[in-house]
C-alpha positions, 0 to 999 in steps of 0.5 A: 309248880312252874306257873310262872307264866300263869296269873289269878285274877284277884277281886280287887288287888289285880292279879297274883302270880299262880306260882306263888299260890300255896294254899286256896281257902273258901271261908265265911266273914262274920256278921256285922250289922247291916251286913250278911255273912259273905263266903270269900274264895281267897288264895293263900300267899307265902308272904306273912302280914301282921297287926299290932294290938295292945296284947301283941303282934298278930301274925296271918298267912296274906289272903287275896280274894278270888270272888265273894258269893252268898253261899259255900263255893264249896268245889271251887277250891279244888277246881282251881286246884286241878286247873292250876295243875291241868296248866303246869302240864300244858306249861301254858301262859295266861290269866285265869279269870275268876266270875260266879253265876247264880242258877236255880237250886231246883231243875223246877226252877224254885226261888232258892239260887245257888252260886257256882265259881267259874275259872276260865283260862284266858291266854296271852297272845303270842307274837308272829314268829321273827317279831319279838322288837316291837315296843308293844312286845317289850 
């Protein structure tokens, strides 16, 4: 891909560039007490990062994490797969921003909410043609 131009907003970190996303991963965090299992929607970098133990060196792939919700956002990792590639095409320039909303499950509109992973494309203003000097420009 040639997303150079294209930036995923992160939960916490700012935003990544979307050219060096290899990889989107939906996965759920453990339990821990006084904390329920979240699903964490992460995009997967091509750096490594480590932590040292007393067994060893851990080695993972760095994760950045999109959003969190209570429920398997189990479509959003191929939406932002397709976005990302509808983009490359269009060789568009911009911020995908990340958001989730909570619906009811049922059309009745039973109890039980489902979360749904919204990406929206939010592109970078482009300056009137012959003005590219100005310092809010450089």
């Amino acid at each position: 891909m040639s997303l150079t131009n294209v930036w995923v907003q992160t939960r916490g970190d700012g935003v990544v560039r979307a050219d060096q996303v290899v990889g989107i991963d939906a996965h759920q965090t453990p339990v821990l007490t006084g904390k329920p299992a979240r699903w964490l929607l992460d995009v997967v970098l091509p750096t490594t990062i480590g932590s040292g133990a007393r067994d060893g060196w851990g080695v993972t792939a760095l994760h950045r994490t999109l959003t969190q919700t209570t429920e398997d956002p189990a479509g959003a990792p191929a939406a932002l797969a397709r976005l990302l590639a509808q983009l490359d095409h269009v060789n568009a320039a911009g911020i995908i921003a990340v958001s989730t909303d909570s619906t009811p499950d049922s059309p009745l509109g039973g109890e039980e909410l489902s979360t749904r992973v919204r990406f929206r494309f939010v592109p970078f203003t482009s300056p009137d043609p012959g003005h590219y000097t100005g310092a809010e420009y450089l």
